[in-house]
C-alpha positions in Angstrom: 265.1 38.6 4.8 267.1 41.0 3.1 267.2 44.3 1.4 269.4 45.7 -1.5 269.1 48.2 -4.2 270.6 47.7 -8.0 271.6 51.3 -9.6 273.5 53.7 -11.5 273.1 57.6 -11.3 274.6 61.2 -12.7 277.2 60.3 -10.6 278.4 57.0 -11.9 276.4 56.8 -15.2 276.9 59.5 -18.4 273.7 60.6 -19.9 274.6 58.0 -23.0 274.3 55.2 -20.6 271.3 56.7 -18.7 269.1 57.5 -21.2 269.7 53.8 -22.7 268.2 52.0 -19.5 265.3 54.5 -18.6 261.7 53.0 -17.8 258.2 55.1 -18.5 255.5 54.0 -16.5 254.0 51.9 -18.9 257.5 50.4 -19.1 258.3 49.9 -15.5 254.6 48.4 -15.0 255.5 45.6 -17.3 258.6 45.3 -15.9 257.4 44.8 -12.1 254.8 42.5 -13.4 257.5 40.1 -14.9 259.0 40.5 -12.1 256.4 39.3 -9.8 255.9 36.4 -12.4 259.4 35.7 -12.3 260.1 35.8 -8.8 257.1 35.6 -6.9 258.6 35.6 -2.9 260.3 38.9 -3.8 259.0 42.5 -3.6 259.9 44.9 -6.2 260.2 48.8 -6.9 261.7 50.5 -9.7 262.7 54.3 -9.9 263.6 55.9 -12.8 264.0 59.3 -13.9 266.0 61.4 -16.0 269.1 60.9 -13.6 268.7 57.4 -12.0 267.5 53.6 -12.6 267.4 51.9 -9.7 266.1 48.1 -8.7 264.9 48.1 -5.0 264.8 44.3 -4.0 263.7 42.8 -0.4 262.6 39.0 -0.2 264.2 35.8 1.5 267.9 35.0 1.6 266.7 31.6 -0.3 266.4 32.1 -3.5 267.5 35.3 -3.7 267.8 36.0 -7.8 270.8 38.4 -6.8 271.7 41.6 -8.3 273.7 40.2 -11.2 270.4 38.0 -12.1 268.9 41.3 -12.2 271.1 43.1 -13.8 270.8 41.1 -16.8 267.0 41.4 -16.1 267.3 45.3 -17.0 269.8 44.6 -19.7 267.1 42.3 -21.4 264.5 44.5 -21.4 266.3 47.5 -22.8 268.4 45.6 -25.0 271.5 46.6 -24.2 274.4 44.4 -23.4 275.3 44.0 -19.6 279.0 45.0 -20.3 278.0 48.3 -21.7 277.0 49.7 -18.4 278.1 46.4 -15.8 281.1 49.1 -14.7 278.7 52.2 -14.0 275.8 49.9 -11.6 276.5 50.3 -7.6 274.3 47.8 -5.2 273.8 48.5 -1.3 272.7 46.0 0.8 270.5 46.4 4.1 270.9 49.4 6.0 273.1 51.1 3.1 269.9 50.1 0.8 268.1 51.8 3.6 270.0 55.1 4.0 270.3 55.4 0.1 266.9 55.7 -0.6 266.5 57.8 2.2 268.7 60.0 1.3 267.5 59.9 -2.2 263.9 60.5 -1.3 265.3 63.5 0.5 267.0 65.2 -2.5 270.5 64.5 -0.6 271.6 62.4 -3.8 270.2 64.9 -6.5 271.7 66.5 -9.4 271.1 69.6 -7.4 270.4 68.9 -3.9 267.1 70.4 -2.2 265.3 69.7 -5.4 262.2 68.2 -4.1 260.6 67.1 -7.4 262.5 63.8 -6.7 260.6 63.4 -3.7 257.2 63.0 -5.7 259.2 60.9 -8.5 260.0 58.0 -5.8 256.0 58.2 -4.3 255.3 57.8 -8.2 257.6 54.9 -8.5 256.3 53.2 -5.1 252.8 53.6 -6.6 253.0 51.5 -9.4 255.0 49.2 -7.4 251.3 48.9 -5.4 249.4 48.8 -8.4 251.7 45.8 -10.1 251.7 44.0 -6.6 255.3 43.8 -6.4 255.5 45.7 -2.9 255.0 43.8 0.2 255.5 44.1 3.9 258.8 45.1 3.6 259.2 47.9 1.3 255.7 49.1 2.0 257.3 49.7 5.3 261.0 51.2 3.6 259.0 53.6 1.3 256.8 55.3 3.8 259.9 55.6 6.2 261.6 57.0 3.3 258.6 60.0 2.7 258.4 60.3 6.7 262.1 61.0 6.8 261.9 63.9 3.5 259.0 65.6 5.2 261.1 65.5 8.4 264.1 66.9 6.2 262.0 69.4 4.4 260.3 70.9 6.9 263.3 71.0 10.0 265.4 72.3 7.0 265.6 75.1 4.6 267.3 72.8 2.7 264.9 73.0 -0.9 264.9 76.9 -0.4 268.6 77.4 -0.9 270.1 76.9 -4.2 273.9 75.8 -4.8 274.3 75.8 -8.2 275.2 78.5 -11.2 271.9 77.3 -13.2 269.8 76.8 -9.2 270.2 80.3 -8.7 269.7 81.8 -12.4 266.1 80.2 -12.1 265.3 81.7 -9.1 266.2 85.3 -10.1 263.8 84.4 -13.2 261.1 83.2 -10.5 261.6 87.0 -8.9 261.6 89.3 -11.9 258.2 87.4 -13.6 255.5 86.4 -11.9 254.1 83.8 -14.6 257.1 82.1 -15.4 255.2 79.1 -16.6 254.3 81.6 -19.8 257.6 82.8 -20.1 259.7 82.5 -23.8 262.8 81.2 -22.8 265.9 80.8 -25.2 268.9 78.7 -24.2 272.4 79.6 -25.5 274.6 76.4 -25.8 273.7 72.2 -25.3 276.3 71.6 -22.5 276.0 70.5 -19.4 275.1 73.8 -17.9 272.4 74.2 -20.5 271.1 71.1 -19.4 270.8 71.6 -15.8 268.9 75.1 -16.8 266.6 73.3 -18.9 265.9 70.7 -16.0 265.3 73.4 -13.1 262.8 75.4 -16.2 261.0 72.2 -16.6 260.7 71.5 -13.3 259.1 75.1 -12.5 256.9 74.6 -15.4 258.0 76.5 -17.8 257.9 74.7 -21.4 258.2 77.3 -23.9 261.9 76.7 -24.3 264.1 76.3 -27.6 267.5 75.8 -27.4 270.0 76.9 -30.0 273.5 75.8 -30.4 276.1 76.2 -33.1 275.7 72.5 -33.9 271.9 72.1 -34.5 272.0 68.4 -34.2 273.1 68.5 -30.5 270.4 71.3 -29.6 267.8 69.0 -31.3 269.3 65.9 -29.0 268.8 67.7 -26.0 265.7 69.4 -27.4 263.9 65.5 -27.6 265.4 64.4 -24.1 263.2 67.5 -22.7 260.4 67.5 -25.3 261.1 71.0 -25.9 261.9 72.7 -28.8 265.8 73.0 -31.0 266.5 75.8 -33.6 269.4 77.0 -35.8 272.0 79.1 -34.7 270.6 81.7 -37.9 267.3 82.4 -35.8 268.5 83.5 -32.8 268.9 86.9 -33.7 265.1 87.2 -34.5 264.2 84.9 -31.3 266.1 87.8 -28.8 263.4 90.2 -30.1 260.6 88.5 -28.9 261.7 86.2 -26.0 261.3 86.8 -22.2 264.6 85.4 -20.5 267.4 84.1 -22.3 269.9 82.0 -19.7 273.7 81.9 -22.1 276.3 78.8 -21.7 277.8 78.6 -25.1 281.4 77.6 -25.0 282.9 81.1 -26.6 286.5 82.8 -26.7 284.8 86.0 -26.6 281.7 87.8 -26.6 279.4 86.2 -29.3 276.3 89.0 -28.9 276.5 93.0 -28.0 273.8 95.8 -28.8 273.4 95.4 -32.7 271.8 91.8 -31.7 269.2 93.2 -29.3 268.1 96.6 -31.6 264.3 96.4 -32.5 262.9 94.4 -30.1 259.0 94.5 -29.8 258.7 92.8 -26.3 259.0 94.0 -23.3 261.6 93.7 -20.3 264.6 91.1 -21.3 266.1 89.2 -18.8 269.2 88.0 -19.8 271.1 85.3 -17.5 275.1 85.1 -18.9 276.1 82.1 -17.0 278.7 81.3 -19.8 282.8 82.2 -18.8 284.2 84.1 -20.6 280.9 85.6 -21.3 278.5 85.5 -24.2 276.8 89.1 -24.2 278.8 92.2 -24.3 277.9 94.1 -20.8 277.4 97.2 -22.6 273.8 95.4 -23.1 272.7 95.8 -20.0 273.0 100.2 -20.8 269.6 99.3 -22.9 266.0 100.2 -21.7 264.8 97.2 -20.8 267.2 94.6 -20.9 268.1 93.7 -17.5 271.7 91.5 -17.7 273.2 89.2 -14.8 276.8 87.5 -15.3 278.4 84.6 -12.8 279.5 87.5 -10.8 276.4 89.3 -10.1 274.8 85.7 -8.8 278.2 84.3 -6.8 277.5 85.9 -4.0 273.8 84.5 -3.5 275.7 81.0 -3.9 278.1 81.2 -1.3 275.5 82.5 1.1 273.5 79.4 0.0 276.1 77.2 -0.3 277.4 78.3 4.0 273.7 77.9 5.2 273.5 74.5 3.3 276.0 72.9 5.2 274.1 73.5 8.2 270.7 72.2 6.4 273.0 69.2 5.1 274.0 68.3 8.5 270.6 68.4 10.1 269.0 66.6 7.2 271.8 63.9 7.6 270.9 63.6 11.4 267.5 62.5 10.7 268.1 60.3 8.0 270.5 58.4 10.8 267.5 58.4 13.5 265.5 57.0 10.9 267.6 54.3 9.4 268.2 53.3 13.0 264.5 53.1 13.4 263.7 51.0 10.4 266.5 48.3 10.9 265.2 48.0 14.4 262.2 47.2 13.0 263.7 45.0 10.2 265.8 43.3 12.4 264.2 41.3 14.6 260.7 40.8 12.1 262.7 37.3 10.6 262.2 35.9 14.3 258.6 36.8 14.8 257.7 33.5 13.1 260.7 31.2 14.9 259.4 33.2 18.3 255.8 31.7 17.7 257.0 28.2 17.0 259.4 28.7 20.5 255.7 30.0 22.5 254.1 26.9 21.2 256.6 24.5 22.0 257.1 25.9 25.6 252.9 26.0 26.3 253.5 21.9 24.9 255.7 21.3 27.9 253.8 23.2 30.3 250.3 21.5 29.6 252.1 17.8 29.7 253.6 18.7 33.0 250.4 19.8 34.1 248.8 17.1 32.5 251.0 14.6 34.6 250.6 16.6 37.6 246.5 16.4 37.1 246.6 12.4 36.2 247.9 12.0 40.2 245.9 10.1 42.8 244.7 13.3 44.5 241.7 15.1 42.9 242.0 18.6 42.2 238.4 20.4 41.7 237.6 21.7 38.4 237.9 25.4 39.2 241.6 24.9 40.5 242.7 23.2 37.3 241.6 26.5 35.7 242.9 28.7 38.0 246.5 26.1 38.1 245.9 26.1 33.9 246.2 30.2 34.0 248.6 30.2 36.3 250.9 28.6 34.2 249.9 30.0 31.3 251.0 33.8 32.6 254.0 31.8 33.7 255.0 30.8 30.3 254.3 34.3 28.7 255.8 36.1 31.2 259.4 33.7 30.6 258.8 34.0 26.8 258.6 38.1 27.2 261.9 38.3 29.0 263.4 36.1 26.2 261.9 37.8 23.1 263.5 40.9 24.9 266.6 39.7 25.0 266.5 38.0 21.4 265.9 42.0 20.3 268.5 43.2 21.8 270.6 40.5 20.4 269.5 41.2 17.2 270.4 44.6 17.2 273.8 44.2 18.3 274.8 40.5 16.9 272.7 40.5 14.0 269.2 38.2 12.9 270.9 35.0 12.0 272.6 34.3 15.1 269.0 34.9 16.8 267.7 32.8 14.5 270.3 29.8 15.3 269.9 30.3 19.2 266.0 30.2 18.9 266.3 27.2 16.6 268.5 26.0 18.6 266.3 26.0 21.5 263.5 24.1 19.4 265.5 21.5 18.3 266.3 20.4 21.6 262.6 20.9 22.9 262.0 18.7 20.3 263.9 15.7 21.5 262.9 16.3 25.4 
């Protein structure tokens, strides 16, 4: 048996080349179910989500469609051409397979890491994998070692409690100052990158009343379908500061692009206004308003390195499990290939015990019936007791030479059983 996973990620893939291979559920159903169709001694589970695609695969060395076979797979169904995104896939094999998913189902891989929403994404994926019958004894087993190990993580850590990033951090003063935030009008200044990630952490806290303006409307209205928010001109956002809750600012500027005359006649509330942008959007002579509460990079550095020291702790820790857990599961995954090769080796030694008893028996002296039974057992715990020292040893070579040269000594040891 064997294990691998087929991927690409934020980190290898752009968002052009993401969003091009991304599966719904509908979509990854009918993909798992071709799958199983296709390739029915395989086991199948596919995870994707705004930042990753990835093909977990686990079935017999013999064929074994491979993860180029697959690769052209996901190509097909999303027609795309393989040599559009060939250079940005990564595959990991066994216990790499093993400790990426971990560390995946873990947040260790995020975007931001110690966002747990991915945790529940990969029980979704694993789900439908059940429900399309494309999971089997061996990633059934994977998957719940993967949630084991992100409880473990989560709760021996602090490590989905501590923001590291600019946008992290921003969200979490938002989560302070209201106490609905799922009701709070947000406005996003700027489609970057950094817009993005705030729009991804406000989503995730479910908050969905969010419009993004950028000085090129057709990029805020790209990002504003990606999110299934809402995109505005650049014209509005004057009128939009006098009635929104938060506004988080990342617009590329060489100078301030708003001061007071933008913020006059508001007939809301308290403002909170997250700058994030450098050089900085709003003019901090905005924060001398009633009402308008302003934070700049500066005000929230300090929060992130106090995160960012205590997260190296949380990353090391986290780390440790994972290990103690990847251990554990290729224990386990190890030696289950010579489970069936063990049985056939039982069966062929019990053989030669009963004809050797049998020719013992067939001799001119009779033995009474209940002595046959009690000679029968006796070689029976005999036998077991032999094949318990071997299968001991056969896991212990496993671990430390591998399956397949357990497998060739236990074959081995048939074959020539079967010529005695």
């Amino acid at each position: 048996m064997k294990i691998y996973v087929l991927g690409l990620n934020h980190k290898t893939a752009p968002i052009a080349i993401r969003e091009k291979l991304a599966f719904n559920q509908d979509q990854s159903t009918r993909v798992l179910v071709e799958l199983r169709e296709r390739y029915p001694d395989g086991e199948f589970v596919l995870l994707s989500t705004c930042n990753r695609t990835e093909l977990y695969q686990a079935g017999p060395r013999k064929n074994d469609p491979g993860p180029e076979t697959l690769a052209q797979f996901l190509a097909d169904h999303c027609a795309v051409e393989l040599k559009d995104f060939k250079e940005f896939l990564y595959v990991y094999r066994d216990d790499e397979a093993v400790r990426h998913l971990l560390e995946v189902s873990a947040s260790l891989d995020s975007l931001v890491i110690g966002e747990a929403q991915i945790s529940a994404q990969v029980k979704d994926s694993y789900r439908l994998a059940v429900a399309a019958r494309t999971s089997g004894k061996v990633l059934n087993r994977l998957f719940h070692c993967a949630f084991a190990s992100s409880k473990e993580v989560y709760t021996m850590t602090s490590i989905t409690q501590r923001r590291v990033s600019v946008a992290g951090v921003a969200i979490e003063l938002a989560q302070q100052i209201f106490e609905s935030i799922s009701s709070a009008r947000v406005a996003v200044v700027g489609a970057g990158e950094t817009a993005e990630l705030l729009i991804q952490h406000l989503s995730d806290i479910g908050c969905h009343t969010i419009t993004v303006y950028n000085r090129t409307l057709k990029r805020a209205e790209h990002m504003a379908r990606r999110y299934n928010i809402s995109a505005a001109d650049w014209d509005q956002l004057q009128e939009a500061l006098r009635e929104v809750d938060i506004v988080v600012a990342a617009a590329n500027a060489h100078d301030h692009l708003f001061d007071k005359t933008f913020l006059k006649g508001r007939r809301r509330g308290s403002l909170l206004i997250i700058d994030i942008a450098v050089p900085r959007n709003f003019d901090p002579a905005v924060n001398d308003l009633e009402g308008i509460y302003l934070y700049n990079i500066d005000d929230l550095a300090h929060v992130i390195r106090e995160n960012i020291k205590a997260r190296q702790d949380d990353i090391g820790l986290a780390q440790e499990i994972i290990a103690d857990n990847v251990a554990s599961f290729m224990d386990w995954f190890g030696v289950m290939d010579i489970g069936p090769l063990v049985g056939k080796l039982r069966d062929k030694f019990h053989d030669l015990s009963q004809r050797e008893l049998q020719k013992f028996l067939s001799g001119e002296v009779e033995i009474p019936p209940l002595q046959k039974q009690k000679m029968q057992a006796a070689m029976n715990r005999i036998v077991d007791k032999l094949l318990h020292r071997l299968i001991n040893n056969f896991h212990t070579l496993a671990k430390t030479h591998g399956p397949d040269e357990v497998t060739r000594i236990i074959e081995s040891i048939i074959h020539h059983q079967d010529r005695t």
